[in-house]
C-alpha positions in Angstrom: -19.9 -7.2 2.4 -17.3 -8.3 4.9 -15.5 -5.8 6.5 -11.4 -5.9 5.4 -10.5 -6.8 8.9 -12.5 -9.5 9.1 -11.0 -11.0 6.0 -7.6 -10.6 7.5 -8.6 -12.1 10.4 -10.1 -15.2 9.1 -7.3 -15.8 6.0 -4.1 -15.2 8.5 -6.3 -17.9 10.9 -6.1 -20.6 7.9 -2.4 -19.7 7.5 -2.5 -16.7 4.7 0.4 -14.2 5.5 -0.2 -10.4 4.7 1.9 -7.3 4.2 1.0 -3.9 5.1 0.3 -0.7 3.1 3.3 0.4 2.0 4.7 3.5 -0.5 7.6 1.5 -1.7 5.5 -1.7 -2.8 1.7 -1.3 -2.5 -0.3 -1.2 -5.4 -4.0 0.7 -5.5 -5.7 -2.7 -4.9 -4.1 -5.6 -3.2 -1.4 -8.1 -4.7 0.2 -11.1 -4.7 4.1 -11.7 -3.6 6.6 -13.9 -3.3 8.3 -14.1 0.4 12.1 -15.1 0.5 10.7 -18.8 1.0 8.6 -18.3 -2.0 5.3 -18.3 -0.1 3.0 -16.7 -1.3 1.5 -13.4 0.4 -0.9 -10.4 0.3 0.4 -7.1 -0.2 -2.5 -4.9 0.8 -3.2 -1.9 -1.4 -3.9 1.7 -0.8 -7.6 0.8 -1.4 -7.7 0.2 2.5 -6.6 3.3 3.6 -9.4 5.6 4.3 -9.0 8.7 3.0 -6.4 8.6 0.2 -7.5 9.3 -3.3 -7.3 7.2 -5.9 -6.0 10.0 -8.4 -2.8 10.9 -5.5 -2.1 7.0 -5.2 -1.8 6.6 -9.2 0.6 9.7 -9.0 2.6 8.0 -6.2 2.6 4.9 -8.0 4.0 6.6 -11.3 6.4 8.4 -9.6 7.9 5.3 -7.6 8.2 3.6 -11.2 10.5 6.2 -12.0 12.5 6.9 -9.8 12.4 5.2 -5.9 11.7 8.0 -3.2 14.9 9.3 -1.5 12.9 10.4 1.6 9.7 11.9 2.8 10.2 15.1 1.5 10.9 13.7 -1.7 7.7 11.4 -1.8 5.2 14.4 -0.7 7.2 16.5 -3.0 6.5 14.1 -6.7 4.1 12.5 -5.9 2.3 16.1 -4.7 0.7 14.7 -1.8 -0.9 17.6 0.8 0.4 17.2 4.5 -3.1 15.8 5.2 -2.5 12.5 2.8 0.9 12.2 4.3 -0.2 11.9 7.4 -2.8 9.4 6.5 0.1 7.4 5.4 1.8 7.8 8.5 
């Protein structure tokens, strides 16, 4: 019931270190990484975004396994997201 902000808020206050959304690494819910000092951190998934779909994030996510995006284009092109999803992204 608490609002994903607030979570962020109170876990980075106790020393928690969080990614953002991101097309290259995000997952649809939020994961667990390794940083370069093997620390552990939050990626956060698509799940947070408001507005995406989880049908166009399992595309992007199957597309990215295969090959990694070579640009925007590319990405909205595979992964067939509409210029509206995109810009949620952005």
């Amino acid at each position: 019931f608490y609002q994903p902000a607030q979570l962020i808020y109170d876990a980075k206050r106790n020393g928690v270190c969080f990614r953002p959304v991101d097309v290259t690494a995000s997952e649809w819910e939020c994961t667990l990484e390794r940083g370069e000092d093997g620390q552990a951190l939050v990626r956060l998934g698509f799940i947070l975004v408001d507005g995406l779909k989880a049908e166009s994030c399992r595309t992007l996510i199957q597309c990215r396994e295969a090959t990694p995006f070579q640009s925007l284009d590319d990405l909205a092109h595979r992964a067939r997201m509409s210029r509206r999803e995109m810009g949620i992204l952005a």
